[in-house]
C-alpha positions as CSV (number, residue, x, y, z in Angstrom):
1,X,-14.8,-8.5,9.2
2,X,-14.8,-7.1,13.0
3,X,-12.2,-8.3,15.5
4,X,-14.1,-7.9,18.7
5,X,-12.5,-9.2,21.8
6,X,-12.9,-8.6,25.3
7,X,-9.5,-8.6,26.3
8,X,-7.1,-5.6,26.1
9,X,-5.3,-7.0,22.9
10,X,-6.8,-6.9,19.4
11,X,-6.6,-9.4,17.2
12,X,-6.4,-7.9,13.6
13,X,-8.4,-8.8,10.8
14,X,-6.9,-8.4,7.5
15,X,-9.0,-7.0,4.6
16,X,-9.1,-9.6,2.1
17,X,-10.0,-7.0,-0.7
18,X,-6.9,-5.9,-1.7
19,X,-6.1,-7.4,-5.4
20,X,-4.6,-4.7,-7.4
21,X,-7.1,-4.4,-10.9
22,X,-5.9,-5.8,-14.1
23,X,-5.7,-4.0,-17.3
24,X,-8.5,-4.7,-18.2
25,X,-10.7,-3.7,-15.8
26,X,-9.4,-0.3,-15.7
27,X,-11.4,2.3,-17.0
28,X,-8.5,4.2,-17.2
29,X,-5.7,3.5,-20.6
30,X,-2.6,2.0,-18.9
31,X,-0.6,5.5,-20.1
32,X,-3.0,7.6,-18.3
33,X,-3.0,5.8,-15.1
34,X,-0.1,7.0,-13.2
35,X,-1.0,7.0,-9.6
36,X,-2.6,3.7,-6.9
37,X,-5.5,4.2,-4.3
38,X,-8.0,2.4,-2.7
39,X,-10.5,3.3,0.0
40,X,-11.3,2.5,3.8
41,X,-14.8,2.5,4.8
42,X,-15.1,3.2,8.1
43,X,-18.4,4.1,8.2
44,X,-20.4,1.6,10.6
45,X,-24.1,2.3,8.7
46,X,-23.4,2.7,5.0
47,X,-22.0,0.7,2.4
48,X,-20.1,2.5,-0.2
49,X,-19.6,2.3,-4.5
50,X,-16.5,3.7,-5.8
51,X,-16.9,4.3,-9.2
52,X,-14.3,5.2,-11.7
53,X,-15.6,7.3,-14.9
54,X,-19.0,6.4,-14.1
55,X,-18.2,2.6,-13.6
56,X,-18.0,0.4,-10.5
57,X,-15.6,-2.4,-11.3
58,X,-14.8,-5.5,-9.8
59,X,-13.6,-4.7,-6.4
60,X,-14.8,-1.8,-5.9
61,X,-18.7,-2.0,-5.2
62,X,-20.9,-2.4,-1.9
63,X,-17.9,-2.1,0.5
64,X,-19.1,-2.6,3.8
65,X,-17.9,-1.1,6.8
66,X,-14.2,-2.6,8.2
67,X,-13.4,-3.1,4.4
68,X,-11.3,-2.0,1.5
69,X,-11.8,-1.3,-1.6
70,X,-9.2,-2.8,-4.7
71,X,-6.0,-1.3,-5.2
72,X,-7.1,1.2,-8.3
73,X,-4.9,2.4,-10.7
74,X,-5.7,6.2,-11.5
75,X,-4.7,9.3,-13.4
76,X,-3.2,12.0,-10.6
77,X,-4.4,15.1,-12.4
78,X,-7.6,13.5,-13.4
79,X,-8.6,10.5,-11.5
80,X,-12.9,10.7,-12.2
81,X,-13.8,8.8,-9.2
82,X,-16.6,9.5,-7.4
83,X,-17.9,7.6,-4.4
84,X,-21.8,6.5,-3.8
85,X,-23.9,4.8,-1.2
86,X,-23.9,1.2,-2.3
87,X,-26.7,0.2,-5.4
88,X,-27.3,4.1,-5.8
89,X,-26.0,6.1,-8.9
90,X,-25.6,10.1,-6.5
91,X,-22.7,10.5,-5.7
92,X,-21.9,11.9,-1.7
93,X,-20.3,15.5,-1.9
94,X,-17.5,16.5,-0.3
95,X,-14.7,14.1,-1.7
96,X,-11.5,16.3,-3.6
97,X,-9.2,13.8,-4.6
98,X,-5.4,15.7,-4.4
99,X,-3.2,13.0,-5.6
100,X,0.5,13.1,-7.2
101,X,2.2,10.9,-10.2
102,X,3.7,7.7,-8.8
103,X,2.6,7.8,-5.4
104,X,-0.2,5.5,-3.7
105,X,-3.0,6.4,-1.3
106,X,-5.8,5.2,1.5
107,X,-8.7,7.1,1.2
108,X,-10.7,6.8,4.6
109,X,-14.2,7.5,4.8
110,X,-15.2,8.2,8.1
111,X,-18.7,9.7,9.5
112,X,-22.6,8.6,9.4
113,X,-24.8,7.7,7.0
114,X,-26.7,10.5,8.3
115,X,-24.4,13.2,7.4
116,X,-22.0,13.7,4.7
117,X,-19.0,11.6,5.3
118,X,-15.6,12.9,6.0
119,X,-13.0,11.8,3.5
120,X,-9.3,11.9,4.6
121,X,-6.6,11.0,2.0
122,X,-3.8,9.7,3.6
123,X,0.0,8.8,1.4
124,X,0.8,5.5,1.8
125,X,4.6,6.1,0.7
126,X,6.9,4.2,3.2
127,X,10.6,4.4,3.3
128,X,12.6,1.1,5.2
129,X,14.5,1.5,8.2
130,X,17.3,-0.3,8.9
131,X,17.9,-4.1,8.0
132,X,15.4,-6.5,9.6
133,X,13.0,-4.1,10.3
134,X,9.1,-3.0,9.1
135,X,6.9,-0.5,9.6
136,X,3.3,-0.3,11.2
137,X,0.9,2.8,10.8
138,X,-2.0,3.7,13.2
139,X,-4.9,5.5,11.4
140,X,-7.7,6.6,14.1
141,X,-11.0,6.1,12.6
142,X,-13.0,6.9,15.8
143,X,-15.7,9.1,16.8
144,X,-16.6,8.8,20.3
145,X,-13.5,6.7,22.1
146,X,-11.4,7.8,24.9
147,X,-10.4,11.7,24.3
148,X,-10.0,11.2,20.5
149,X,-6.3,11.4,20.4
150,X,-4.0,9.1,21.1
151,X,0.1,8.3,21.9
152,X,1.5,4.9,20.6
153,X,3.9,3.2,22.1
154,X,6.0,0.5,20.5
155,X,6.8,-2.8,22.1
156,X,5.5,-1.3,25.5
157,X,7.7,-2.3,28.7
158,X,6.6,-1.8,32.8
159,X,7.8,1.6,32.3
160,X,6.5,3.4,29.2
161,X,9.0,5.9,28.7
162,X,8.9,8.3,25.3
163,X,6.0,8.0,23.5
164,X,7.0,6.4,19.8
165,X,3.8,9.0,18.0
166,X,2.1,11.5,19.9
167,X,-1.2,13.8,19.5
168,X,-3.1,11.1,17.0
169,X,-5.8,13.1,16.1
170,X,-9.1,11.3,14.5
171,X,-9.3,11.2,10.7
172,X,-5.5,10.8,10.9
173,X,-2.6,8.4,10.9
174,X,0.2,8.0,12.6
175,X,4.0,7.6,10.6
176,X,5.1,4.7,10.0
177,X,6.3,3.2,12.9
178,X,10.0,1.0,12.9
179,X,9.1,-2.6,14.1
180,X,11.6,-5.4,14.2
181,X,10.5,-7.4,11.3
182,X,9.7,-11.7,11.6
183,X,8.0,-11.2,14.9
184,X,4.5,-10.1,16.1
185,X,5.1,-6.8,18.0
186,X,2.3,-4.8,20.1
187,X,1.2,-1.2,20.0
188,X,0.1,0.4,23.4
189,X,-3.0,3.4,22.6
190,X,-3.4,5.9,24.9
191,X,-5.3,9.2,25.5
192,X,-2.5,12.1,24.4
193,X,-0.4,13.0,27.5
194,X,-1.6,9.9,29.8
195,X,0.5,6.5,30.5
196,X,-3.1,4.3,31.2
197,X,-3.7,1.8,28.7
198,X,-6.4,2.5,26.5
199,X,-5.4,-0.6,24.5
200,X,-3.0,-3.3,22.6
201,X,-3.2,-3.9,19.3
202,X,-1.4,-7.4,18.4
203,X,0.5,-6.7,15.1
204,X,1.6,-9.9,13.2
205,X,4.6,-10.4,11.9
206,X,6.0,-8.6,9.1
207,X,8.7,-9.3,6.5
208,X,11.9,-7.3,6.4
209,X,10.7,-3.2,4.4
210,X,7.5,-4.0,4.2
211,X,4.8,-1.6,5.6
212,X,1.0,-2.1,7.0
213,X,-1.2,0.1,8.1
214,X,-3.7,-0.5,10.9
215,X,-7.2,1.2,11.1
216,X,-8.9,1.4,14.4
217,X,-12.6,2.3,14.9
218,X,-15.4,2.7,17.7
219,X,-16.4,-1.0,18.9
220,X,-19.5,-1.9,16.7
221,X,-21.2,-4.7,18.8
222,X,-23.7,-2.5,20.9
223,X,-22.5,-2.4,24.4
224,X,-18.3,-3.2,23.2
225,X,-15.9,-1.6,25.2
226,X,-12.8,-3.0,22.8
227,X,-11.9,-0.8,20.0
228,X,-11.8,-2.5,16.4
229,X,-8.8,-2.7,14.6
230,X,-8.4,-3.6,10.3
231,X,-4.9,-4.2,9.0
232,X,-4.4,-3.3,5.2
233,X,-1.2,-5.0,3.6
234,X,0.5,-2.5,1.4
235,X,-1.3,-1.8,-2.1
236,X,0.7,-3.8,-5.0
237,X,2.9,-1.7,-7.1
């Protein structure tokens, strides 16, 4: 599932887990499931179970690291999902799910196996821009790259000018970003406050109001100097 490439530009690896779950494999009744989510593991030494009322359906067991889970369909008030270490039945504290009716969400789990993971709920509601245009998110799932907070620039030319996000903290994501849509466009990374490259993330093209969202994380390959980078189409609704 890594993209790892020596050059400056990524090439982005789309997670192929993203089937929204049928009826019937939710635990939930259709009435009571109100509210979409899946989950990011970006945790490079631990695979993760997300279990739903007690159950880990299809989709949503031993999620390795650079993957996502299904698209889940949940109750907002009362989602019962818990998340474990992959073929164990405790679940890892710290997860507080704070979703609302209607909306959809990307949970990222971030950390070590060591310690308790970091769980950051992100909203994945996007709103078009304009006609012929999409829109690209950056979430920065690092722990040790460059200062740990980044500017994006969009399209990048000689001269870098305004910055298109600023101050990209880790556990965090960047808005959406307006991209012309039907071409591949480019993000430029760098540290907050600085014009040198930290790096280029290829992003392919994208259909007229449609949204992705990128995850970038610390190279995996020991010894990689190039950042990773995940894209997640937009959940089904």
């Amino acid at each position: 599932m890594q993209s790892r490439t020596p050059t400056s530009v990524l090439v982005l690896v789309t997670v192929a887990a993203l089937v929204a779950c049928s009826d019937s494999d939710n635990p939930l009744a259709t009435a009571q499931a109100n509210t979409t989510v899946r989950f990011f593991n970006a945790v490079s030494t631990l695979a993760l179970d997300i279990a739903q009322n007690g159950t880990v359906i299809s989709g949503t067991g031993n999620i390795p690291f650079g993957s996502a889970s299904t698209c889940m369909r949940v109750n907002d008030a009362n989602p019962q999902l818990s998340i474990r270490a992959a073929g164990t039945t405790t679940d890892l504290t710290g997860f507080t799910p704070s979703f609302s009716a209607g909306n959809t969400y990307t949970v990222l789990v971030t950390g070590t196996a060591a310690a308790a993971p970091v769980f950051t709920t992100l909203d994945d509601q996007f709103t078009p821009s304009g006609a012929n245009t999409a829109g690209v998110r950056i979430v920065n799932a690092t722990t040790g790259a460059g200062t740990g907070t980044w500017d994006i620039y969009v399209n990048p030319s000689a001269t870098l000018g305004t910055p298109n996000a600023t101050a990209i903290a880790r556990n965090s994501a960047s808005p959406f970003l307006v991209v012309p849509a039907g071409q591949t466009n480019t993000l430029r990374l760098t540290n907050a406050g600085q014009t040198d490259r930290l790096q280029d993330i290829a992003v392919p093209s994208l259909a007229s109001g449609t949204a992705t969202t990128i995850v970038v994380t610390d190279p995996v390959a020991a010894g990689g100097t190039a950042l990773d980078a995940f894209t997640l189409p937009a959940c089904p609704t």
